[in-house]
C-alpha positions as protocol buffer text, in pm:
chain_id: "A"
residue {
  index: 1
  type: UNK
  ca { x: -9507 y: 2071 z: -11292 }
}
residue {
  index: 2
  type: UNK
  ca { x: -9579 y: 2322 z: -11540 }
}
residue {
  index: 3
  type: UNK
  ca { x: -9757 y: 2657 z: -11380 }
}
residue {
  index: 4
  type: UNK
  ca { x: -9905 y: 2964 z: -11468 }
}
residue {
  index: 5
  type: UNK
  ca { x: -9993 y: 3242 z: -11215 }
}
residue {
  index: 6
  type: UNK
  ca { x: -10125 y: 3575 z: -11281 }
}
residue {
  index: 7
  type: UNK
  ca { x: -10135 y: 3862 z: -11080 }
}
residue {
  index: 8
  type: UNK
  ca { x: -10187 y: 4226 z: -11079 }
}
residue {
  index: 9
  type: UNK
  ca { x: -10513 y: 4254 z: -11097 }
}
residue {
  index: 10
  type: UNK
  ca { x: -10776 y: 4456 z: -10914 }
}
residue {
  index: 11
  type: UNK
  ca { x: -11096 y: 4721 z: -10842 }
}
residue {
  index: 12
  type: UNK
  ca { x: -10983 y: 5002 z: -11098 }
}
residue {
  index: 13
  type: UNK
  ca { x: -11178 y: 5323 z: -11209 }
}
residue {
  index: 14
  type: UNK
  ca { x: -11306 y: 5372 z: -11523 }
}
residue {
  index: 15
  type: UNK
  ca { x: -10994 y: 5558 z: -11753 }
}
residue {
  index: 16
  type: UNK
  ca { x: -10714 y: 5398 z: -11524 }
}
residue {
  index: 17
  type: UNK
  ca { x: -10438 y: 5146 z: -11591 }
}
residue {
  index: 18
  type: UNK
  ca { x: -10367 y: 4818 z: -11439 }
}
residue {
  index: 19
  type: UNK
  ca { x: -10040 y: 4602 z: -11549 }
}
residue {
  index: 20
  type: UNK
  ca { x: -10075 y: 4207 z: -11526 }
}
residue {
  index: 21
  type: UNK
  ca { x: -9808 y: 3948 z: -11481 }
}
residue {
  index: 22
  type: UNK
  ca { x: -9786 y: 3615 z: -11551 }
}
residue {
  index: 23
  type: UNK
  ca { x: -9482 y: 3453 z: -11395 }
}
residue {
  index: 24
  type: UNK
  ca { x: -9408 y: 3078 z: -11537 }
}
residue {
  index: 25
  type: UNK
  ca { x: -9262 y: 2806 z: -11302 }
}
residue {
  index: 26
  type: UNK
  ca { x: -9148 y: 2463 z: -11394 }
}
residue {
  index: 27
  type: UNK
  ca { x: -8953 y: 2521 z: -11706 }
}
residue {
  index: 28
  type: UNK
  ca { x: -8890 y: 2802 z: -11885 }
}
residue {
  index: 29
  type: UNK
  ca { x: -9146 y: 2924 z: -12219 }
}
residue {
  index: 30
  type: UNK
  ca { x: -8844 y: 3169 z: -12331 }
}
residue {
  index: 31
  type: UNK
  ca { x: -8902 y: 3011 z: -12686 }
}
residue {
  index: 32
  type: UNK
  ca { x: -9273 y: 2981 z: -12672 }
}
residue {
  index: 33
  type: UNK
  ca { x: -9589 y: 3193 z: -12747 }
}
residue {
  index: 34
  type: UNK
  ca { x: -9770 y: 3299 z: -12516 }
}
residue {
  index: 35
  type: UNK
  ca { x: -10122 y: 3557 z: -12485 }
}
residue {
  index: 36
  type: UNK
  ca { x: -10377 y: 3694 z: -12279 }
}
residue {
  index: 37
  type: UNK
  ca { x: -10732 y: 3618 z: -12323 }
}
residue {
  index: 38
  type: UNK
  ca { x: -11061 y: 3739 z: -12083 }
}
residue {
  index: 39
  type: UNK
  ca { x: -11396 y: 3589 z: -11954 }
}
residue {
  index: 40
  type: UNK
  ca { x: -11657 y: 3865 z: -11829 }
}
residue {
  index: 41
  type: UNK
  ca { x: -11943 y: 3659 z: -11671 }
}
residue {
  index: 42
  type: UNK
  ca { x: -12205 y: 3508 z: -11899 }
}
residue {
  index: 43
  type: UNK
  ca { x: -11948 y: 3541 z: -12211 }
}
residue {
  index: 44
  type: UNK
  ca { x: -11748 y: 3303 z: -12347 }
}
residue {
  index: 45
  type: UNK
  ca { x: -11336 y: 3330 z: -12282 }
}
residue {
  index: 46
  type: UNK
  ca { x: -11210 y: 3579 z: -12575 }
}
residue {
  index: 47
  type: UNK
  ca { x: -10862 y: 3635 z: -12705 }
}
residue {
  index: 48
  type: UNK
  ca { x: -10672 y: 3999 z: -12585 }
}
residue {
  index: 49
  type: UNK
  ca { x: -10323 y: 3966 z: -12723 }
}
residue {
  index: 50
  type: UNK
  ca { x: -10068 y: 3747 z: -12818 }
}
residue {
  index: 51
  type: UNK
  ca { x: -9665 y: 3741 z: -12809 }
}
residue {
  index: 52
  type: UNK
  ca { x: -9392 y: 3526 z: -12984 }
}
residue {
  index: 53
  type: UNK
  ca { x: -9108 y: 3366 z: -12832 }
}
residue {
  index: 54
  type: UNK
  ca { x: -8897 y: 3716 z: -12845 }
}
residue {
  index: 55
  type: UNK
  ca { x: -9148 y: 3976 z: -12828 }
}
residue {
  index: 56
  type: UNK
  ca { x: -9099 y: 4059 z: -13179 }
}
residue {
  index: 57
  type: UNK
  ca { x: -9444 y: 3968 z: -13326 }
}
residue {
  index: 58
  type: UNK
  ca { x: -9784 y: 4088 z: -13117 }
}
residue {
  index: 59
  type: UNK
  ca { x: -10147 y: 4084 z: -13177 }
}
residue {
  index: 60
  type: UNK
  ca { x: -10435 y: 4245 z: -13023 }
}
residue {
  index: 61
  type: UNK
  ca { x: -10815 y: 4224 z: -13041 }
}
residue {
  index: 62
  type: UNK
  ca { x: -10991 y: 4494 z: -13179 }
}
residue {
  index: 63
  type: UNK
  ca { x: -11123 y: 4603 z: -12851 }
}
residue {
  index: 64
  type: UNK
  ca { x: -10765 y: 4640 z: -12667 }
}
residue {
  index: 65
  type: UNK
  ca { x: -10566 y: 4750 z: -12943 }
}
residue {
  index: 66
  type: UNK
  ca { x: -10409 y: 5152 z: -12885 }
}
residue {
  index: 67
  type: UNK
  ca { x: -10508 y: 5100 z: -12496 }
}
residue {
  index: 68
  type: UNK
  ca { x: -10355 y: 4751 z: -12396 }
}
residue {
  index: 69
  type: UNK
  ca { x: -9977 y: 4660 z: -12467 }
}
residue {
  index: 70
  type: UNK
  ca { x: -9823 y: 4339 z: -12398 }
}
residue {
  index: 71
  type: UNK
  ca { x: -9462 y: 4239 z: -12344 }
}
residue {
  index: 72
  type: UNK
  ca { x: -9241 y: 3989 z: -12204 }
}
residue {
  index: 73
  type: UNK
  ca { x: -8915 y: 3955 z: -12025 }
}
residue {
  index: 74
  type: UNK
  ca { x: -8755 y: 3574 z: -12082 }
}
residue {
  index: 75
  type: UNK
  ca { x: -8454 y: 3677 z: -11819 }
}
residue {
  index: 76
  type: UNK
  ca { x: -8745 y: 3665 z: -11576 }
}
residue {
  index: 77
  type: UNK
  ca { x: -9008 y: 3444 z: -11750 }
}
residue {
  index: 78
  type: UNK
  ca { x: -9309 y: 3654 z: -11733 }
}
residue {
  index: 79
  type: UNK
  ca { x: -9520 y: 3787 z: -11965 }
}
residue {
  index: 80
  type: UNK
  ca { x: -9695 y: 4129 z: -11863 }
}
residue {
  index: 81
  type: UNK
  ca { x: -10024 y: 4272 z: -12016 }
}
residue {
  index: 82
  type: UNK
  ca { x: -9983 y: 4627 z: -11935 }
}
residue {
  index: 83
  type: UNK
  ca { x: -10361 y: 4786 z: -12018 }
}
residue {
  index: 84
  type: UNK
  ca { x: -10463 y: 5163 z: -12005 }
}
residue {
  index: 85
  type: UNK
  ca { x: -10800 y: 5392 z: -12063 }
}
residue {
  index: 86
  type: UNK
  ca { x: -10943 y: 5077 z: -11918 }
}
residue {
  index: 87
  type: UNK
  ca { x: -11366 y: 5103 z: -11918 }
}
residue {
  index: 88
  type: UNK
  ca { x: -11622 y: 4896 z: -11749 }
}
residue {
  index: 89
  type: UNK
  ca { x: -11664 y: 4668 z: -12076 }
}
residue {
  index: 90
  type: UNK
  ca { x: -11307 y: 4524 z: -11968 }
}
residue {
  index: 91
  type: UNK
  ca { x: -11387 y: 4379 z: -11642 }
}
residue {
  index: 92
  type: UNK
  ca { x: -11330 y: 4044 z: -11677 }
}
residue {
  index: 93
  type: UNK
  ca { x: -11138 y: 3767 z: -11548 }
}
residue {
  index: 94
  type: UNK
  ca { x: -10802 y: 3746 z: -11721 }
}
residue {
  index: 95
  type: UNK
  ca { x: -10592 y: 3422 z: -11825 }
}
residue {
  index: 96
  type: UNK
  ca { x: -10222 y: 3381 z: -11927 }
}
residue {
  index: 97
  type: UNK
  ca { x: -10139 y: 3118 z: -12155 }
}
residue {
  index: 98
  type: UNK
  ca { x: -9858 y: 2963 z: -12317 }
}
residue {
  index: 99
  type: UNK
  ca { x: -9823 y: 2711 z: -12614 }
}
residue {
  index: 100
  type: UNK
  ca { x: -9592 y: 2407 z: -12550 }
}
residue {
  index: 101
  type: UNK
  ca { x: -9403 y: 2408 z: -12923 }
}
residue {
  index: 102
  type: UNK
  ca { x: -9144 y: 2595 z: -12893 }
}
residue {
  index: 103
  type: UNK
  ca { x: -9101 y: 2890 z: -13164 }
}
residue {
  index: 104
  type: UNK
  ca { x: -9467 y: 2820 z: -13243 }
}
residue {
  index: 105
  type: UNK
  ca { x: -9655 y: 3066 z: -13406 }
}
residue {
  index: 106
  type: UNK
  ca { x: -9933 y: 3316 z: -13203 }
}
residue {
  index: 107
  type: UNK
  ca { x: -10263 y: 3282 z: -13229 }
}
residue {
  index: 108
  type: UNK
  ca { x: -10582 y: 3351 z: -13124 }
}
residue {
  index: 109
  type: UNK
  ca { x: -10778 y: 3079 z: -13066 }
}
residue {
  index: 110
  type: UNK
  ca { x: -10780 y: 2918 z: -12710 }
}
residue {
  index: 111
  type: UNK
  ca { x: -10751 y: 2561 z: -12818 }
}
residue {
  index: 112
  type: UNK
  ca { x: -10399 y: 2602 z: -12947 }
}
residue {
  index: 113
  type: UNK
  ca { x: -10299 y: 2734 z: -12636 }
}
residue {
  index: 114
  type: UNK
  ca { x: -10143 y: 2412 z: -12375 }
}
residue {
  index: 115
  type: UNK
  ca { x: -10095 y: 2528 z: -12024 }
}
residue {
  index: 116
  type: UNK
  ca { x: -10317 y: 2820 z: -11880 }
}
residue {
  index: 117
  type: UNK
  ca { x: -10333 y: 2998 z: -11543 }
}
residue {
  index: 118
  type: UNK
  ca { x: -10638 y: 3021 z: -11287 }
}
residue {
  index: 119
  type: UNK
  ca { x: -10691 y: 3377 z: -11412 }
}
residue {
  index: 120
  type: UNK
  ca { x: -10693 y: 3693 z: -11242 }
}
residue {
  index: 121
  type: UNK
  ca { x: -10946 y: 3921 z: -11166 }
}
residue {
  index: 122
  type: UNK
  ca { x: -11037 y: 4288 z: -11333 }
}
residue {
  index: 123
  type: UNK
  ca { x: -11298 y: 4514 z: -11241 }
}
residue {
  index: 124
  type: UNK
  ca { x: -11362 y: 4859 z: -11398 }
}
residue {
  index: 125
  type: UNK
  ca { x: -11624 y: 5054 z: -11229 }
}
residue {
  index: 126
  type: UNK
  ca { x: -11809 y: 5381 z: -11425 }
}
């Protein structure tokens, strides 16, 4: 069985960093996309970044880009989301997800995304 599990997050002052994992189990997504998206309470789920198979090719929203960085490491299959200058608009709950093609390309939209973790929690206070 295909599973997701994020961790790392946490209670974090405004201006600090935070670095998420998301450790895959069940078969390796070495040679498939994978990206970070966020749900604050009361919004809908948005798109943070996206990585391809090899880490060659990221994107970012508008809103993380300079402050949030995301990587992966296949050896280990985890993807991290490592996030700085973090302020109280990025408290949210954050998802991993993966796409089950293999060498597909990233995206942001949710729907293309296949197998998703229960999300971990973020919480920047002022």
């Amino acid at each position: 069985q295909v599973q997701l599990l994020e961790s790392g997050g946490g209670l974090v002052q405004a201006g600090g960093s935070l670095r998420l994992s998301c450790a895959a189990s069940g078969r390796t997504f070495s040679l498939n996309a994978m990206g970070w998206f966020r749900q604050a309470p009361g919004k809908e789920r948005e798109f943070v970044a996206a990585i391809n198979w090899n880490g060659v090719i990221t994107d970012y929203s508008d809103s993380v880009k300079g402050r949030f960085t995301i990587s992966r490491d296949n050896a280990k299959n985890t993807m991290y989301l490592q996030m700085s200058s973090l302020n109280p608009e990025d408290t949210a709950v954050y998802y991993c997800a993966t796409r089950s093609a293999r060498f597909g390309v990233i995206s942001r939209l949710a729907g293309s995304y296949d197998y998703w973790g229960q999300g971990t929690q973020v919480i920047v206070s002022s």
